[in-house]
C-alpha positions in Angstrom: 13.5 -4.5 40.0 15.1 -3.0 36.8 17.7 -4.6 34.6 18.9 -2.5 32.6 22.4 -2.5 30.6 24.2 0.3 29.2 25.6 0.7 26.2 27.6 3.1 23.9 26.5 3.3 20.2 28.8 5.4 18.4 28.3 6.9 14.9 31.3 8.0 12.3 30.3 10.4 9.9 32.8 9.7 7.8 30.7 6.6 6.7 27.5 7.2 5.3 26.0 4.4 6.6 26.4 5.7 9.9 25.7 9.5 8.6 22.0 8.2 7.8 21.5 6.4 10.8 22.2 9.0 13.0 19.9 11.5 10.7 17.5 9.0 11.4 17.6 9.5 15.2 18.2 13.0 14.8 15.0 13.3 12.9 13.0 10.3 14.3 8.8 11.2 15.2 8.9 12.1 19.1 5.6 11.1 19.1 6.0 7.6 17.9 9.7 7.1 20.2 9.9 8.9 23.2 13.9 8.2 23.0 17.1 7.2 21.0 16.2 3.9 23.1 12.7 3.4 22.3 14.0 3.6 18.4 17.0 1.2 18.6 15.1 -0.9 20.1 12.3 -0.8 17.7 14.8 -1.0 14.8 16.6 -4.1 16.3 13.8 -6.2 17.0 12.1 -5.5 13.1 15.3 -6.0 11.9 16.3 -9.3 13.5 12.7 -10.6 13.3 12.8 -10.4 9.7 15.7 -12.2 9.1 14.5 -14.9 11.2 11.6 -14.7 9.2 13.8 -14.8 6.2 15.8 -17.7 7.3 13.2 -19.9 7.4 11.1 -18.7 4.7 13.1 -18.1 1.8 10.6 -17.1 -0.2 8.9 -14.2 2.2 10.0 -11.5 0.4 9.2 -12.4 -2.9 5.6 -13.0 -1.7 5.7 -9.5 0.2 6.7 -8.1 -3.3 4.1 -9.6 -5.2 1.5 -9.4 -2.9 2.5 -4.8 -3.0 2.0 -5.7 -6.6 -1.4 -7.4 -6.5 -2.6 -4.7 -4.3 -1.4 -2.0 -6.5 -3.1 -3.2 -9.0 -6.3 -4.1 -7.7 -6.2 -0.3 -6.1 -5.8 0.9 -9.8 -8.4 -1.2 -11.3 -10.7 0.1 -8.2 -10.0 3.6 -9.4 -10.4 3.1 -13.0 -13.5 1.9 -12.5 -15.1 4.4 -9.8 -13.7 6.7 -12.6 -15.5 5.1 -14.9 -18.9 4.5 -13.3 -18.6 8.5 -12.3 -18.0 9.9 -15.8 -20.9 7.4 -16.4 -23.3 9.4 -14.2 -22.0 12.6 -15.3 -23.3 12.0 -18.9 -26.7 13.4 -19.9 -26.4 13.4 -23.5 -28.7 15.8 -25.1 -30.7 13.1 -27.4 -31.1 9.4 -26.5 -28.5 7.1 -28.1 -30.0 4.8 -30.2 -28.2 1.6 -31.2 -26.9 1.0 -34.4 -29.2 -2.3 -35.6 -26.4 -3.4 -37.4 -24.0 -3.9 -34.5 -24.6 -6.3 -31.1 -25.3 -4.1 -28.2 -21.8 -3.2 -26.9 -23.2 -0.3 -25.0 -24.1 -0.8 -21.0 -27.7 -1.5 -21.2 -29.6 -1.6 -17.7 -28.6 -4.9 -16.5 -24.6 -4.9 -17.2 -24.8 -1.6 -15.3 -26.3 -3.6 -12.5 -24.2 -5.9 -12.7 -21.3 -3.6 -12.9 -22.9 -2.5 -9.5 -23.2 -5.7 -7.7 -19.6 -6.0 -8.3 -18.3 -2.4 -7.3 -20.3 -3.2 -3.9 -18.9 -7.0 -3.6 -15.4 -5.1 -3.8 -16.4 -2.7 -1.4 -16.5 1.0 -3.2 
């Protein structure tokens, strides 16, 4: 047996609160929510579950934050360095390099490139 309740949700577009809630129905993925319903509901529960959420963690969203930071970051470093090792391969300098005797070797000799390697596949890429 169904329980269902009914209830009116009105909009005033006058307020532009309301305006962009009602655009968001409007506009809402009919694949994802198969009705206004479906997406008020949706919306509710996220948006009461977080402040619970919020209530008795304080700090949640502060973590959340840093941990978008963190993972931007490490997503940047990831593409610096596939960048990096693929210009690498690209290079086929004309003459070998030789190393100025003067100077340590700062170049990538076999073994840092390895261990470059070993890292990249640790990371996963």
């Amino acid at each position: 047996m169904k329980r269902i309740v009914n209830t009116n949700i009105r909009f005033d577009r006058g307020r532009k609160e309301d305006r962009r809630a009602y655009e968001y129905l409007r506009n809402m993925d009919r694949t994802k929510y198969k009705s206004y319903t479906r997406a008020v509901v949706a919306a509710l529960n996220d948006f009461f579950s977080r402040q619970e959420r919020i209530q008795a963690d304080p700090f949640l969203e502060t973590r959340e934050k840093e941990d978008r930071f963190l993972r931007q970051v490490l997503d940047t470093v990831r593409e610096g360095i596939c960048q990096g090792i693929s210009n690498l391969q690209r290079i086929t300098p004309a003459q070998p390099v030789q190393p100025d005797p003067r100077s340590e070797n700062t170049g990538i000799d076999g073994e840092d490139f390895g261990i470059a390697e070993a890292f990249l596949k640790d990371m996963g890429l």
